[in-house]
C-alpha positions as CSV (number, residue, x, y, z in Angstrom):
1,X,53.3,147.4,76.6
2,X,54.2,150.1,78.9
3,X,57.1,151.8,77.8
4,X,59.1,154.7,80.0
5,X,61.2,156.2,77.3
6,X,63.8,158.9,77.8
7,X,66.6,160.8,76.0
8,X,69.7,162.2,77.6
9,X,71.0,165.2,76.6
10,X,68.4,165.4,73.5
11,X,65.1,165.8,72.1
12,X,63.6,162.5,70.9
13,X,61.5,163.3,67.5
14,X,57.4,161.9,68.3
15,X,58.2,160.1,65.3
16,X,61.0,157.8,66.5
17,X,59.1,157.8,70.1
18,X,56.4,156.0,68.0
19,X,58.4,153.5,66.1
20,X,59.7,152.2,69.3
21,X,57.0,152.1,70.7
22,X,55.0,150.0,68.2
23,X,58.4,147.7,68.0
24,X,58.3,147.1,71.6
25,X,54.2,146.6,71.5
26,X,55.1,143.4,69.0
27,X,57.3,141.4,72.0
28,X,53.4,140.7,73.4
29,X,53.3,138.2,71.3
30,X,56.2,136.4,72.2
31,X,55.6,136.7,76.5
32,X,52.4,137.6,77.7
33,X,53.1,138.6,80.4
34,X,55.1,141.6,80.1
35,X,54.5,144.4,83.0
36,X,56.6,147.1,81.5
37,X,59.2,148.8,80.0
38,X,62.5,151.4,80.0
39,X,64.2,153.0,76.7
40,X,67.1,155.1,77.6
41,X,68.3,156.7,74.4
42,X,71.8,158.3,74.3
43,X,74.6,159.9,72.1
44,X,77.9,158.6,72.9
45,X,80.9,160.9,72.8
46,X,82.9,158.9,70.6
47,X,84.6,159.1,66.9
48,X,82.4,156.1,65.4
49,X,79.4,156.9,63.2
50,X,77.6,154.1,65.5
51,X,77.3,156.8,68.7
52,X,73.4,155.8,68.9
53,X,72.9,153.9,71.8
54,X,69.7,152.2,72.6
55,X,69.2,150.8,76.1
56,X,66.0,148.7,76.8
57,X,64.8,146.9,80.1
58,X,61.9,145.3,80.1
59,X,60.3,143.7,83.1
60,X,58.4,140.2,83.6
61,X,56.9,138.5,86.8
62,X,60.0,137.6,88.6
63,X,63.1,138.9,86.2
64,X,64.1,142.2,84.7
65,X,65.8,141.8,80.8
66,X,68.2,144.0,79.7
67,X,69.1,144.8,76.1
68,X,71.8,147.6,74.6
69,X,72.7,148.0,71.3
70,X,74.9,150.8,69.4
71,X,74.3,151.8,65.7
72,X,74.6,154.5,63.3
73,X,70.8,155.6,63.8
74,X,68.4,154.9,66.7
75,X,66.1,152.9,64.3
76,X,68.8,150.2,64.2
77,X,69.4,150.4,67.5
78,X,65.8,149.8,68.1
79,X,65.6,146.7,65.6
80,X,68.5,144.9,67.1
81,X,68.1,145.8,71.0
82,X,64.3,144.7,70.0
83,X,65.7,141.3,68.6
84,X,68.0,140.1,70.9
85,X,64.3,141.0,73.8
86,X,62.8,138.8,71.7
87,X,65.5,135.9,72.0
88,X,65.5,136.4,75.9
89,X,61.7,136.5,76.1
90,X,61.2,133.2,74.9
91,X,64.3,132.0,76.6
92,X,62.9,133.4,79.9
93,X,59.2,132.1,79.4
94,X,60.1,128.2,78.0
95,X,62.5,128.5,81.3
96,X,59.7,129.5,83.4
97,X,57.2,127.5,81.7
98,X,59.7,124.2,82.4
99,X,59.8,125.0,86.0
100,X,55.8,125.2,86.0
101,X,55.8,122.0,84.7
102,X,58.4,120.4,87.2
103,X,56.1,121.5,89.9
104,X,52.6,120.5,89.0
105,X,53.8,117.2,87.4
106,X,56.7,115.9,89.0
107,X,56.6,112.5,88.5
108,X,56.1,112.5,85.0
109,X,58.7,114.9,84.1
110,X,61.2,112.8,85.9
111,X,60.0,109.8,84.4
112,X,60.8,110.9,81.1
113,X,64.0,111.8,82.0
């Protein structure tokens, strides 16, 4: 996957750069059909430890999904924004395969309903 990635008001390390990267490249397998991707990584001003935020949009023929996550290091982040794109992935394509369905085979489906 194509991934945009940027970091506000810091230096992202090549090696967390990577591990995102080859996190997101593993949501292929899930929708194939994946056109591209945003990472915004921030630091939020706050008095938490969990000031990591990890915003990812990922884009798909016909929808844009959105993820965000907060944790005490970006890694986490990345695991859990990755996680919950993986649940709306195959949410989104059983949707959009369902609606595929209803149009080449109308009768049928409606049959077995």
């Amino acid at each position: 996957m194509k991934l945009q990635m940027q970091s506000v008001h810091f230096d992202a390390d090549q090696k967390l750069l990577t591990f995102i990267q080859k996190k997101a490249d593993k949501l292929d397998t899930f929708h194939g059909r994946i056109i591209s991707g945003d990472v915004v990584l921030r630091l939020q001003k706050d008095e938490t430890k969990e000031n990591k935020v990890f915003e990812f949009t990922v884009n798909v023929p016909g929808s844009r999904l959105f993820a965000r996550e907060k944790a005490a290091s970006f890694e986490a982040a990345a695991d859990l924004a990755v996680e919950a794109m993986r649940k709306q992935l195959s949410k989104h394509k059983d949707k959009v395969t369902v609606q595929v369905q209803k149009q080449i085979l109308p009768d049928v489906i409606e049959e077995d309903i």
